[in-house]
PyMOL Python script that loads the backbone (N, CA, C, O; Angstrom):
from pymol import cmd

cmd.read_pdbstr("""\
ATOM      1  N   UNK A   1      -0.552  -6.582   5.667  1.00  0.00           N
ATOM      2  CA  UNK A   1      -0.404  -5.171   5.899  1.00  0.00           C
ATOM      3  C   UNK A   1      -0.571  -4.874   7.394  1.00  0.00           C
ATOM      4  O   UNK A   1       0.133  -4.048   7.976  1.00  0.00           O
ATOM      5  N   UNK A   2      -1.605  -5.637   8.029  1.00  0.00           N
ATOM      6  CA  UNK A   2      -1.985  -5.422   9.399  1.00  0.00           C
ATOM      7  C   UNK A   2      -0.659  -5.804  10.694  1.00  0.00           C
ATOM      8  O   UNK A   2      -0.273  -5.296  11.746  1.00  0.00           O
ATOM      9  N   UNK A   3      -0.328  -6.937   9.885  1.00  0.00           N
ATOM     10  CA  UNK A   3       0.378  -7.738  10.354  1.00  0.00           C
ATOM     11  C   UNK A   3       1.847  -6.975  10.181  1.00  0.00           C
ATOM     12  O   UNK A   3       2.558  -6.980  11.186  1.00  0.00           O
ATOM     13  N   UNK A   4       2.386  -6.287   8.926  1.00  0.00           N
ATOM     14  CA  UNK A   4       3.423  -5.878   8.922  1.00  0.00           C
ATOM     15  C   UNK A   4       3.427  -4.059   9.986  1.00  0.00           C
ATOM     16  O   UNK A   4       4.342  -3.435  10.525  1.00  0.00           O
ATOM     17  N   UNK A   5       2.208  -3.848   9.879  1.00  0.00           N
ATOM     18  CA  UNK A   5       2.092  -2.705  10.868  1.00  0.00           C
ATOM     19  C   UNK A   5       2.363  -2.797  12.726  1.00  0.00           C
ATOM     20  O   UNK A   5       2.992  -2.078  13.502  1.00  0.00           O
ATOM     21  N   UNK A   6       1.622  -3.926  12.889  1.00  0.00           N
ATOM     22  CA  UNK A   6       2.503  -4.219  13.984  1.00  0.00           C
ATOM     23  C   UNK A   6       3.214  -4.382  14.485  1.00  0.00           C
ATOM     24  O   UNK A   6       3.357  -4.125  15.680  1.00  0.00           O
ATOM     25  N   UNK A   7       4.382  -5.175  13.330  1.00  0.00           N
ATOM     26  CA  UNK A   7       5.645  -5.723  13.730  1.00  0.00           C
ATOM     27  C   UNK A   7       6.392  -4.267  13.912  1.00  0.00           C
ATOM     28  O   UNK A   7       7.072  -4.011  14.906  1.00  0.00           O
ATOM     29  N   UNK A   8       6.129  -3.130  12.574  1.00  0.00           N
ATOM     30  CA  UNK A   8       6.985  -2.342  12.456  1.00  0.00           C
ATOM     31  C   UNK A   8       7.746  -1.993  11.443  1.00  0.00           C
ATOM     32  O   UNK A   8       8.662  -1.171  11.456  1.00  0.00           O
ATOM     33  N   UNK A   9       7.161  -2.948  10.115  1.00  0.00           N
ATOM     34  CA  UNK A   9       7.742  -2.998   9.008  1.00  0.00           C
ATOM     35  C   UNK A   9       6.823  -2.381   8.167  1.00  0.00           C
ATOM     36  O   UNK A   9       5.602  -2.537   8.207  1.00  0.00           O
ATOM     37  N   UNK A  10       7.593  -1.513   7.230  1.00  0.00           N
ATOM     38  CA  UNK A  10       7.078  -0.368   6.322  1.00  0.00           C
ATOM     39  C   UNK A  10       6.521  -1.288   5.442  1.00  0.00           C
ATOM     40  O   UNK A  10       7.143  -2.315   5.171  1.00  0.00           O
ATOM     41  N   UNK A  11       5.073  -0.980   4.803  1.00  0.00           N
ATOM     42  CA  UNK A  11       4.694  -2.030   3.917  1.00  0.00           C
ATOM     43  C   UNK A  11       4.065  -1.176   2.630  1.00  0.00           C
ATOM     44  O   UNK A  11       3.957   0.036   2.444  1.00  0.00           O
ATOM     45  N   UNK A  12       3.836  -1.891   2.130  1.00  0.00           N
ATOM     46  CA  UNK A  12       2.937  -0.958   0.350  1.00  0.00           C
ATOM     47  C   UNK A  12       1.849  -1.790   0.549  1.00  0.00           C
ATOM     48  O   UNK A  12       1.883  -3.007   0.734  1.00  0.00           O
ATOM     49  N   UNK A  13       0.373  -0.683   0.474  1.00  0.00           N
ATOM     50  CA  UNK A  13      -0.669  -0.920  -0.118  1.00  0.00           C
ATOM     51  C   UNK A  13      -1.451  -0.747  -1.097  1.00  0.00           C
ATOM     52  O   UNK A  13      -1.786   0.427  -1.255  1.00  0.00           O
ATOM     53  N   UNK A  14      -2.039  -1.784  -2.110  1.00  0.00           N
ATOM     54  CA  UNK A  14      -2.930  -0.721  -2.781  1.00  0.00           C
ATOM     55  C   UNK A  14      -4.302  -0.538  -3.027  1.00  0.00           C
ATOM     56  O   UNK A  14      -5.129  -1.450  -3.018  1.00  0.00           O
ATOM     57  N   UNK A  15      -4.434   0.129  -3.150  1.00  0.00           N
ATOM     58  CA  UNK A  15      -6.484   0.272  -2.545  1.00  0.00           C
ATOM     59  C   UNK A  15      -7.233   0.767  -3.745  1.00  0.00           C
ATOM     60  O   UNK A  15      -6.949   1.756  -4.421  1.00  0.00           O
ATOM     61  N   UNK A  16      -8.134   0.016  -3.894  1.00  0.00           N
ATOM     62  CA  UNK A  16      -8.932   0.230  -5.190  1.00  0.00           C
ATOM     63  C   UNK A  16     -10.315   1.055  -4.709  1.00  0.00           C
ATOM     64  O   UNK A  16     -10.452   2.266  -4.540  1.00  0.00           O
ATOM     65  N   UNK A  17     -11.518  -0.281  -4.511  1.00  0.00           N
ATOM     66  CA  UNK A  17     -12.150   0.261  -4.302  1.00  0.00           C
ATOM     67  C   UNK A  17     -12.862   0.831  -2.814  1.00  0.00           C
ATOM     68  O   UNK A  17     -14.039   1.189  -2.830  1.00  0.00           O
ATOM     69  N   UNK A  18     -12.006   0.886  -1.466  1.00  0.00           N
ATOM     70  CA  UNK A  18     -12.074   1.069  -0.445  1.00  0.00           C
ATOM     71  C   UNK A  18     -11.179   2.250  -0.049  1.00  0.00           C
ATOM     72  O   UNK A  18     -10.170   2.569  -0.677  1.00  0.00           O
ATOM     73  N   UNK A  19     -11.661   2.904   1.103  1.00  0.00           N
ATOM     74  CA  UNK A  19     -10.597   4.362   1.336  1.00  0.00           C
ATOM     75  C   UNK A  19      -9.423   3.525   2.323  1.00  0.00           C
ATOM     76  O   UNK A  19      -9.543   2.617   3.146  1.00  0.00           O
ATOM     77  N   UNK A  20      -8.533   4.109   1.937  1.00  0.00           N
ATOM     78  CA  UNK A  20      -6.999   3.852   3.025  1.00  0.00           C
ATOM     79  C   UNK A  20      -7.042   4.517   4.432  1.00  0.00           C
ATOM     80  O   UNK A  20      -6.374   4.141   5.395  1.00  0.00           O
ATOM     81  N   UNK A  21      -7.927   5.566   4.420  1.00  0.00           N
ATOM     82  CA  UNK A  21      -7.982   6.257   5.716  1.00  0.00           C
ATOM     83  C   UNK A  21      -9.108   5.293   7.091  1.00  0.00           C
ATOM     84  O   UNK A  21      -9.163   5.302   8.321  1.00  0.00           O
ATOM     85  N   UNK A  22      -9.932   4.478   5.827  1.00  0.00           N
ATOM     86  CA  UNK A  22     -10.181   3.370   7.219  1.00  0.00           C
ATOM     87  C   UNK A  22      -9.650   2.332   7.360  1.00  0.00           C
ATOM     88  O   UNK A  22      -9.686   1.835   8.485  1.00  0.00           O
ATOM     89  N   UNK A  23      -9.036   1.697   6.389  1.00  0.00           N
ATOM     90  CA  UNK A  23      -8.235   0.222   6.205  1.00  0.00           C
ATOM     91  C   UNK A  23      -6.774   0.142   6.364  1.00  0.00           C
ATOM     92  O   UNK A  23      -6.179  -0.829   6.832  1.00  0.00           O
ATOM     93  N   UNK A  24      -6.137   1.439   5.860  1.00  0.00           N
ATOM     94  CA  UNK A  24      -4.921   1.739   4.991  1.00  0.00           C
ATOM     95  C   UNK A  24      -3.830   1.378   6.314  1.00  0.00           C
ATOM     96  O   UNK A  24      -4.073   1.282   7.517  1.00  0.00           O
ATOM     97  N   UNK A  25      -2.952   1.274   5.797  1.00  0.00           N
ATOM     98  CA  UNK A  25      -1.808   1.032   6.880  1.00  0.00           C
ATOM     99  C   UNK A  25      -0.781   2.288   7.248  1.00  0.00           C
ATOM    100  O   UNK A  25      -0.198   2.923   6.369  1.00  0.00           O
ATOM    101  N   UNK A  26      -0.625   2.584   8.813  1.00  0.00           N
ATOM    102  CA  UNK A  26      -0.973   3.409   9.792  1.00  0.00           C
ATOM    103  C   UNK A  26       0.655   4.219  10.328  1.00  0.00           C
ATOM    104  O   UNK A  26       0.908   5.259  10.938  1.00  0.00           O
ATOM    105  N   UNK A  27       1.467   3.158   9.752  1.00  0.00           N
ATOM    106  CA  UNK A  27       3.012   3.525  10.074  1.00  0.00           C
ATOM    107  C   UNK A  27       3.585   4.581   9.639  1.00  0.00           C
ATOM    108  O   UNK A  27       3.294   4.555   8.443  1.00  0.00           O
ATOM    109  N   UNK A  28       4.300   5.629   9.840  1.00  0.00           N
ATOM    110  CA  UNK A  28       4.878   6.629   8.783  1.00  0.00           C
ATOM    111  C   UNK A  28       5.628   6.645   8.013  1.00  0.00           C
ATOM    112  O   UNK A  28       5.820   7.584   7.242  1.00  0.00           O
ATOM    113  N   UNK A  29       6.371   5.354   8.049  1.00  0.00           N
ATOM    114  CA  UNK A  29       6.692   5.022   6.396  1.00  0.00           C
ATOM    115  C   UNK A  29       6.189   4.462   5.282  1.00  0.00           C
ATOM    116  O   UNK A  29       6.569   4.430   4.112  1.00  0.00           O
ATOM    117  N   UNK A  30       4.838   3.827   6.131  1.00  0.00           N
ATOM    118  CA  UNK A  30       4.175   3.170   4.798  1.00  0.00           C
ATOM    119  C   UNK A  30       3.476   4.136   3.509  1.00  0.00           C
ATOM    120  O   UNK A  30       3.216   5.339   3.469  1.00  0.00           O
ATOM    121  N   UNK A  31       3.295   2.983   2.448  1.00  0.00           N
ATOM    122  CA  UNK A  31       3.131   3.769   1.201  1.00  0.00           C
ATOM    123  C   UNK A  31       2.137   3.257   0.412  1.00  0.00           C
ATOM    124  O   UNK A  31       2.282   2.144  -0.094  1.00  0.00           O
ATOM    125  N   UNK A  32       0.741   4.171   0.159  1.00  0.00           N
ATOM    126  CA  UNK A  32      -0.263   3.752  -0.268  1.00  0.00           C
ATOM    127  C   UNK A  32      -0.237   4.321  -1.924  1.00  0.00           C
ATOM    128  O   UNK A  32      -0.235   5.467  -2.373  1.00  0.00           O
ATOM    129  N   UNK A  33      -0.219   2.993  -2.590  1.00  0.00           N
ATOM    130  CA  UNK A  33      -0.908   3.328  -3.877  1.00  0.00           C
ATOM    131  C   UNK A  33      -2.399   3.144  -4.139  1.00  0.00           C
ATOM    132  O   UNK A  33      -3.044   2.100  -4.040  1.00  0.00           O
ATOM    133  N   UNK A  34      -2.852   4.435  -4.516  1.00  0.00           N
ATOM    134  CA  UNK A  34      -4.276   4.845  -5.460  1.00  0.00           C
ATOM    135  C   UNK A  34      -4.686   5.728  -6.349  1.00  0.00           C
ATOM    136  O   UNK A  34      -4.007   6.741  -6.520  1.00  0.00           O
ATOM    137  N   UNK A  35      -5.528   5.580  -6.872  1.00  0.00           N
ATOM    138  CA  UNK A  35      -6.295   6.424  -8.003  1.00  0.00           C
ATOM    139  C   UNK A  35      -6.791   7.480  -7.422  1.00  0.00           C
ATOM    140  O   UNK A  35      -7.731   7.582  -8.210  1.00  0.00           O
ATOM    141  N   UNK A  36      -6.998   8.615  -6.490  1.00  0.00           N
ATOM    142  CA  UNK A  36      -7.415   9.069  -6.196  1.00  0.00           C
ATOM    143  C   UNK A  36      -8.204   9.931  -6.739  1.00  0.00           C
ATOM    144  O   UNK A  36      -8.767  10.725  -5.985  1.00  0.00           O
ATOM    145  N   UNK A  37      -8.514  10.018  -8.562  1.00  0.00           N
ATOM    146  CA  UNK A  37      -9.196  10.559  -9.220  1.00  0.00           C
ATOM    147  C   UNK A  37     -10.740   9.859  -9.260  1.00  0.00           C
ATOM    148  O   UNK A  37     -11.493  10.053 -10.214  1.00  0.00           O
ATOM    149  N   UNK A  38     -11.060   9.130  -8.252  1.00  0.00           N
ATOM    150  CA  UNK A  38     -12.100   7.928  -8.697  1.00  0.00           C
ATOM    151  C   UNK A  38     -13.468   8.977  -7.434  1.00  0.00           C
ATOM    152  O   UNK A  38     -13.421   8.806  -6.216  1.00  0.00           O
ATOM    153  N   UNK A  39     -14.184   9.644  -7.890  1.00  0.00           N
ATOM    154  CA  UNK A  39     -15.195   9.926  -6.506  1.00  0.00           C
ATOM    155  C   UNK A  39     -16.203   8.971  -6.196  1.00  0.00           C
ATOM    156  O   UNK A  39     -17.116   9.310  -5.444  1.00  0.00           O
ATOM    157  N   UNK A  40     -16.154   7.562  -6.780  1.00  0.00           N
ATOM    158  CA  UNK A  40     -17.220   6.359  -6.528  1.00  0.00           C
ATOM    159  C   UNK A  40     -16.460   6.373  -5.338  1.00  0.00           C
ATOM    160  O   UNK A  40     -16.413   7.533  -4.932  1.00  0.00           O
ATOM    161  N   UNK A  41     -15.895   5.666  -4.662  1.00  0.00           N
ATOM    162  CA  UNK A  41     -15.091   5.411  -3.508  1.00  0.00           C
ATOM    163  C   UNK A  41     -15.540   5.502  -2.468  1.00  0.00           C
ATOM    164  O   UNK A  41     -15.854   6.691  -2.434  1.00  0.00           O
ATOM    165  N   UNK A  42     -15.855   5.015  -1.400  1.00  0.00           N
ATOM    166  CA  UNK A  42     -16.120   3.120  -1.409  1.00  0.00           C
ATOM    167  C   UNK A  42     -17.004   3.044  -2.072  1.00  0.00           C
ATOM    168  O   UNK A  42     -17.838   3.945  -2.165  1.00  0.00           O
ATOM    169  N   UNK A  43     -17.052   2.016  -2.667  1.00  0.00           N
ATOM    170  CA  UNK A  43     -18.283   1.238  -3.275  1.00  0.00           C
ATOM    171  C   UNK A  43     -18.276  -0.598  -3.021  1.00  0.00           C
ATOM    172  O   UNK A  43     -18.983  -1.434  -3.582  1.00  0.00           O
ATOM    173  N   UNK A  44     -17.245  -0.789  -2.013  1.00  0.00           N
ATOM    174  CA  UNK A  44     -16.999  -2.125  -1.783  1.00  0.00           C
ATOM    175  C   UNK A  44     -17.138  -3.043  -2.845  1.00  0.00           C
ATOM    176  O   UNK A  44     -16.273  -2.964  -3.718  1.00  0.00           O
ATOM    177  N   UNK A  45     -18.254  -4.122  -3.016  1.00  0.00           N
ATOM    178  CA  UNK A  45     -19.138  -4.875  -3.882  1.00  0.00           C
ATOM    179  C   UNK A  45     -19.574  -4.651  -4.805  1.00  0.00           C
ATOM    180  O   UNK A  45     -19.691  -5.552  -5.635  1.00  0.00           O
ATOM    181  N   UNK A  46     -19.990  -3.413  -5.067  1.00  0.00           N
ATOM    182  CA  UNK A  46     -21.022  -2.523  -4.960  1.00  0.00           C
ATOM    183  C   UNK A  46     -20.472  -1.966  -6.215  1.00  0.00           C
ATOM    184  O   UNK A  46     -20.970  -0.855  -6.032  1.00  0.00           O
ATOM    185  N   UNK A  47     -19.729  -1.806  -7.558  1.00  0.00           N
ATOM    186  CA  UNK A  47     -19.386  -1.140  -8.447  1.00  0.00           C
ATOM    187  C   UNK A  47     -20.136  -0.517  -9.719  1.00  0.00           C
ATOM    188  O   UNK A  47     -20.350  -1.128 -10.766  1.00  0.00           O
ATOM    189  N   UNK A  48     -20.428   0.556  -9.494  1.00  0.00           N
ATOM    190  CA  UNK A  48     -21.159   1.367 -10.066  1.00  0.00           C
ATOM    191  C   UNK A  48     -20.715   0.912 -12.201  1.00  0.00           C
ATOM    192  O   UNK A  48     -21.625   0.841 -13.027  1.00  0.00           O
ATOM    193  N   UNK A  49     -19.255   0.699 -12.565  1.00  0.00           N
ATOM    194  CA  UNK A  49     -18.781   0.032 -13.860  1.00  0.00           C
ATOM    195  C   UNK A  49     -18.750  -0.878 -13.607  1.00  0.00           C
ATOM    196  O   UNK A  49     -18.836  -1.358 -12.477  1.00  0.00           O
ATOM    197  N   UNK A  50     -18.527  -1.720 -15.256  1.00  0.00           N
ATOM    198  CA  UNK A  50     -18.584  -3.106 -15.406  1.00  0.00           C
ATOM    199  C   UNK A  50     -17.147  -3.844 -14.737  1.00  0.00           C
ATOM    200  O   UNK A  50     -17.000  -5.065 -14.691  1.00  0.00           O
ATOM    201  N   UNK A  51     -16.404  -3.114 -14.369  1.00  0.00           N
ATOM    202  CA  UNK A  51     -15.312  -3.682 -13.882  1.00  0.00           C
ATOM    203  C   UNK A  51     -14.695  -2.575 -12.559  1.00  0.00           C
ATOM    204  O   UNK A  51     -15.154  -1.440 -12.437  1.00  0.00           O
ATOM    205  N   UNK A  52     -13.973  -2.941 -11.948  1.00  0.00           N
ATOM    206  CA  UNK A  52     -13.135  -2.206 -10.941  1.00  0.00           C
ATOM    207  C   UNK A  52     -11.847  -1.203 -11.432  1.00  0.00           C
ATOM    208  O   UNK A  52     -10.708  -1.323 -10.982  1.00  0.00           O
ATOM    209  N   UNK A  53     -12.308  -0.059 -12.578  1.00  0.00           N
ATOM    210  CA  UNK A  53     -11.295   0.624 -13.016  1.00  0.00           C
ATOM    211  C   UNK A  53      -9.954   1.508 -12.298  1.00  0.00           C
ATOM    212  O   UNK A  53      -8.827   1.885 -12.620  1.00  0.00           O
ATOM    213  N   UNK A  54     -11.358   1.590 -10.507  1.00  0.00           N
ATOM    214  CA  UNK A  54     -10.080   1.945  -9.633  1.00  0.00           C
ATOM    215  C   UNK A  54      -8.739   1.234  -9.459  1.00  0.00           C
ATOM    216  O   UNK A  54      -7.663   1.816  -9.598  1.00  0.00           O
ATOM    217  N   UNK A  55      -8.857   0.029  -9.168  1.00  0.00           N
ATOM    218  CA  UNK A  55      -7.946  -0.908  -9.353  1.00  0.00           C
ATOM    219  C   UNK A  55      -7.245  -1.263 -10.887  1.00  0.00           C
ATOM    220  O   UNK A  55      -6.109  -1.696 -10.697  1.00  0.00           O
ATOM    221  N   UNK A  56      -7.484  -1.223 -11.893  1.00  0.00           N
ATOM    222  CA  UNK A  56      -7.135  -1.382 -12.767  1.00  0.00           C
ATOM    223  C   UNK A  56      -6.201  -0.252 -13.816  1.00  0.00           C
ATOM    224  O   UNK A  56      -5.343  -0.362 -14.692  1.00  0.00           O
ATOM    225  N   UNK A  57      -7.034   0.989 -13.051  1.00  0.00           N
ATOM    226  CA  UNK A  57      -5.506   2.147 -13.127  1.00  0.00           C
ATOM    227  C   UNK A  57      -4.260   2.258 -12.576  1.00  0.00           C
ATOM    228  O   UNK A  57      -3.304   3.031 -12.639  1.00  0.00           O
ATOM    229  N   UNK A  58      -4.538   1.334 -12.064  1.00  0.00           N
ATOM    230  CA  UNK A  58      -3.215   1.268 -10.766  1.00  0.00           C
ATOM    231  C   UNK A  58      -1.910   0.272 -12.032  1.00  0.00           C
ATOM    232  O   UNK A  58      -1.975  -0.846 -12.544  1.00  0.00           O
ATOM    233  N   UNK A  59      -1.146   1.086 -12.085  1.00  0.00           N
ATOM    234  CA  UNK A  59      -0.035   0.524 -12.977  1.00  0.00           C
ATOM    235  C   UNK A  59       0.675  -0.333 -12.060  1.00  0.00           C
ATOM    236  O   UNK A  59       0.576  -0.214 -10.839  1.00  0.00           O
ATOM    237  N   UNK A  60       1.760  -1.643 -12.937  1.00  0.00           N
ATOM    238  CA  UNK A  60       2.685  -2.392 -11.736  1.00  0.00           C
ATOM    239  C   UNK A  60       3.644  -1.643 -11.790  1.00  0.00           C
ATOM    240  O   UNK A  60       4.360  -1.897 -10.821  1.00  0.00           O
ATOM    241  N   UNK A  61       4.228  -0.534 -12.629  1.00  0.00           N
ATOM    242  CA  UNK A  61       5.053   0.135 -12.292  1.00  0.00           C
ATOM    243  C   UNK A  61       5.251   1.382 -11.077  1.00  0.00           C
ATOM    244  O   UNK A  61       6.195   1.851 -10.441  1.00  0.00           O
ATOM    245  N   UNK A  62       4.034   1.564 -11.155  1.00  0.00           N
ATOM    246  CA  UNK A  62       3.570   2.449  -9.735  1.00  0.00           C
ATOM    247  C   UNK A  62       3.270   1.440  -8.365  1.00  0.00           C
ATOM    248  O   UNK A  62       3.445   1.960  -7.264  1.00  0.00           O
ATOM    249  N   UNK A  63       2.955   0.437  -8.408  1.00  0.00           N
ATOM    250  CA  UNK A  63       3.356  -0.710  -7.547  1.00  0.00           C
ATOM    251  C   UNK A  63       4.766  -1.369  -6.750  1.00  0.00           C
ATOM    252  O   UNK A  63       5.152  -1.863  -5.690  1.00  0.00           O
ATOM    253  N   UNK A  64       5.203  -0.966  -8.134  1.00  0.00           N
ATOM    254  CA  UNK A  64       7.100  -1.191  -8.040  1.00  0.00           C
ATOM    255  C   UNK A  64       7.709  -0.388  -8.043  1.00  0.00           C
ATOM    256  O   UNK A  64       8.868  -0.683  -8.334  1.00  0.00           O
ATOM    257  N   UNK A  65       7.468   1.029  -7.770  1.00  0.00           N
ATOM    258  CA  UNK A  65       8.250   2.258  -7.436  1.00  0.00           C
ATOM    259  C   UNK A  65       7.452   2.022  -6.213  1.00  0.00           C
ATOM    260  O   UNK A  65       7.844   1.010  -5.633  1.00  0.00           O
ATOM    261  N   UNK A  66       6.844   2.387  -5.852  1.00  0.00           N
ATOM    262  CA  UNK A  66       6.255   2.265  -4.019  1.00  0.00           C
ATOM    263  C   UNK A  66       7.323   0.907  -3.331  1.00  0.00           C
ATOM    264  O   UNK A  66       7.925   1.093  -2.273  1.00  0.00           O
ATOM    265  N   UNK A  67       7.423  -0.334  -4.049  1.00  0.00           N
ATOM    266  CA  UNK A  67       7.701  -1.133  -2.794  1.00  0.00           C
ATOM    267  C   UNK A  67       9.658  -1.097  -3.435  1.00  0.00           C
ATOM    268  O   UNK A  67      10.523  -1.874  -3.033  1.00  0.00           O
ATOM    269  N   UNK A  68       9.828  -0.170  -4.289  1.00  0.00           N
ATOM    270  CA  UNK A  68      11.066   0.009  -4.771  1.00  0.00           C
ATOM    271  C   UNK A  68      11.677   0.790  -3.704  1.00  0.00           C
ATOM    272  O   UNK A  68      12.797   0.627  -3.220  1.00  0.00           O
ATOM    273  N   UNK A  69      10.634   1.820  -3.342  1.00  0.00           N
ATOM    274  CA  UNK A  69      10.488   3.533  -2.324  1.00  0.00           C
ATOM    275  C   UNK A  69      10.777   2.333  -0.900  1.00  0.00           C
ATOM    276  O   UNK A  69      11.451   2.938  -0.066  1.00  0.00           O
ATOM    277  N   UNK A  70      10.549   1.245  -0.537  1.00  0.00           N
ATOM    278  CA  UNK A  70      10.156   1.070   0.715  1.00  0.00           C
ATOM    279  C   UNK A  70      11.708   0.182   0.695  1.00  0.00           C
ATOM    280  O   UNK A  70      12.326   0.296   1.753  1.00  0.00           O
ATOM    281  N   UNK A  71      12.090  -0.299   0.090  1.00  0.00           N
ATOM    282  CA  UNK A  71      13.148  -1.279   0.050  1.00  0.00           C
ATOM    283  C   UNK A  71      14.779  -0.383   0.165  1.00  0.00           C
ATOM    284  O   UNK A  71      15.882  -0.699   0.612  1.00  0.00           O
ATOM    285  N   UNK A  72      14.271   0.733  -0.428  1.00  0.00           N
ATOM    286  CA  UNK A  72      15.587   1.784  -0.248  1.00  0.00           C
ATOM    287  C   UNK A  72      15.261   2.428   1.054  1.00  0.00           C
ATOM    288  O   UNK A  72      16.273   2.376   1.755  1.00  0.00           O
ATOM    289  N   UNK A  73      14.398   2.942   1.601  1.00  0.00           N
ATOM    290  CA  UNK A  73      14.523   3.005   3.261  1.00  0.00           C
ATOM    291  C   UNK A  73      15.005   1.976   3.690  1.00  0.00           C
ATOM    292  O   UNK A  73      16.130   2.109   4.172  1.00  0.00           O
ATOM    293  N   UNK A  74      14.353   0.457   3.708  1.00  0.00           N
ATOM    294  CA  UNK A  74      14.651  -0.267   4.535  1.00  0.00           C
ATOM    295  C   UNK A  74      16.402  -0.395   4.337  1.00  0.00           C
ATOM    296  O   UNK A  74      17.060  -0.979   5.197  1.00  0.00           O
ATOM    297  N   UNK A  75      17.108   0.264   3.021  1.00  0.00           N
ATOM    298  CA  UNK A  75      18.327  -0.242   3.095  1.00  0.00           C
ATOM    299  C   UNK A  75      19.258   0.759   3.316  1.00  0.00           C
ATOM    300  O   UNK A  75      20.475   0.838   3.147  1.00  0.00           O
ATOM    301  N   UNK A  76      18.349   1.551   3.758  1.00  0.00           N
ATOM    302  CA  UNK A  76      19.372   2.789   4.342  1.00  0.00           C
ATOM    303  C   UNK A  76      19.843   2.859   5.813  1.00  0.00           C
ATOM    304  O   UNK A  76      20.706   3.659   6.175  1.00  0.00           O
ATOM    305  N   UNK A  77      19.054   1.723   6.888  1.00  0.00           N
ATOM    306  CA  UNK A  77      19.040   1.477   8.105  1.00  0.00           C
ATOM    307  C   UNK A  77      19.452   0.202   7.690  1.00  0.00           C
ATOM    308  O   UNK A  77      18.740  -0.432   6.911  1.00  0.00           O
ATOM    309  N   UNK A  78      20.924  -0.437   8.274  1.00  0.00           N
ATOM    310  CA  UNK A  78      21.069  -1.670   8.253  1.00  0.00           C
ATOM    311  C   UNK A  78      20.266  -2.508   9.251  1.00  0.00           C
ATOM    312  O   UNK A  78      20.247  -3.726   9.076  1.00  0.00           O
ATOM    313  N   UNK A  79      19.331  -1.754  10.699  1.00  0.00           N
ATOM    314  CA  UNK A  79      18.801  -2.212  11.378  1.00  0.00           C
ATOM    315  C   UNK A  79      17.239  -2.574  10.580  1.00  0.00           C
ATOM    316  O   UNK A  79      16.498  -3.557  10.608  1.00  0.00           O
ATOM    317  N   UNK A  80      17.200  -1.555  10.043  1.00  0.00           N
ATOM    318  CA  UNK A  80      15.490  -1.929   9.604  1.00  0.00           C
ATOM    319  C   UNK A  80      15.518  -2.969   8.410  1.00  0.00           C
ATOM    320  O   UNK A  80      14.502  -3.590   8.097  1.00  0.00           O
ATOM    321  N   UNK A  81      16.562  -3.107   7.849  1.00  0.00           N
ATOM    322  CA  UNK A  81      16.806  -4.319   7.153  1.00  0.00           C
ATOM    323  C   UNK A  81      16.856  -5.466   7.428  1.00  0.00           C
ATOM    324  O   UNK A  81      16.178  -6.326   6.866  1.00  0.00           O
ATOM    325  N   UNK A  82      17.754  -5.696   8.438  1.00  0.00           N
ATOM    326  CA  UNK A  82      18.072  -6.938   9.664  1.00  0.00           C
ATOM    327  C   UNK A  82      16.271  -7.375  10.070  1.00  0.00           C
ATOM    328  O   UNK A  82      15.833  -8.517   9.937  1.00  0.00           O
ATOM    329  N   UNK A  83      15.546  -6.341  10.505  1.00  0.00           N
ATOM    330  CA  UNK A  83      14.458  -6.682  11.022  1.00  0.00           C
ATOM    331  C   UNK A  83      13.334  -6.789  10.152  1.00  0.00           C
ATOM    332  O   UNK A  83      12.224  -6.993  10.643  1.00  0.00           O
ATOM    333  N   UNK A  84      13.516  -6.651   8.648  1.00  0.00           N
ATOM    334  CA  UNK A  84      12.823  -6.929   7.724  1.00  0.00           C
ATOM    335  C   UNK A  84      13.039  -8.516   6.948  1.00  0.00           C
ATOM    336  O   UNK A  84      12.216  -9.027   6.188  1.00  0.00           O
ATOM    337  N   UNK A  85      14.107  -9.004   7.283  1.00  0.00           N
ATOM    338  CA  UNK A  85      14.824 -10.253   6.530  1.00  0.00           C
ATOM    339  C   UNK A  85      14.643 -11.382   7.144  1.00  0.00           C
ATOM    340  O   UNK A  85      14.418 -12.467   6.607  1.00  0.00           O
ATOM    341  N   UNK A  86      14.778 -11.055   8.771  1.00  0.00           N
ATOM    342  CA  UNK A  86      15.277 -11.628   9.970  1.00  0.00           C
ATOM    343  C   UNK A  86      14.135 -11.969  11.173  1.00  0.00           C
ATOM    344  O   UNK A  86      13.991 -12.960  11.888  1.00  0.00           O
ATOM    345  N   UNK A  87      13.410 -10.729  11.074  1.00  0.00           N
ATOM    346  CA  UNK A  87      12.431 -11.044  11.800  1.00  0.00           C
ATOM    347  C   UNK A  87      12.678  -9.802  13.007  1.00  0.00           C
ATOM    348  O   UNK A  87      13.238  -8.810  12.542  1.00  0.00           O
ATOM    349  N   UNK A  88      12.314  -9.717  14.586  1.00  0.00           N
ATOM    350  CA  UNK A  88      12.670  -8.872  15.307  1.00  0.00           C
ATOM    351  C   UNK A  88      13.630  -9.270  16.256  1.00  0.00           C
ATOM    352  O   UNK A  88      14.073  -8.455  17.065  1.00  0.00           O
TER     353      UNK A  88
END
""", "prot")
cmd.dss("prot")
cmd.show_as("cartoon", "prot")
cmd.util.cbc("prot")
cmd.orient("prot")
């Protein structure tokens, strides 16, 4: 993610139990999936349930419409495509 922020390439994140506003990736096309119904948040390590439900609400279909969302930009610019495939 860090890495695709630098280059310049729109990336999908998804964030469970950490906020996106300190980690999250910074580009204006990128696209963060979360639960944002969760008010534990952060809890790092630290999970108040027996499991990480923030993360586990997170559907792959809401995973795959985000990097579905990012793949139709990138193919609406034959340049940002070229530099997504290709490198810079």
């Amino acid at each position: 993610m860090h890495l695709a922020n630098l280059l310049g390439v729109p990336g999908v994140a998804v964030f469970g139990p950490q906020r996106p506003e300190w980690f999250g990736p910074r580009g204006p096309h990128d696209r963060v999936v979360i639960r944002p119904e969760f008010s534990c948040r952060p809890c790092s390590d630290y999970c108040i349930f027996d499991q990480p439900y923030c993360l586990r609400a997170i559907s792959s279909d809401e995973v795959y419409e985000a990097v579905e969302s990012q793949m139709n930009h990138l193919g609406k610019s034959e340049k940002g495509l070229n530099r997504f495939f290709h490198g810079l």
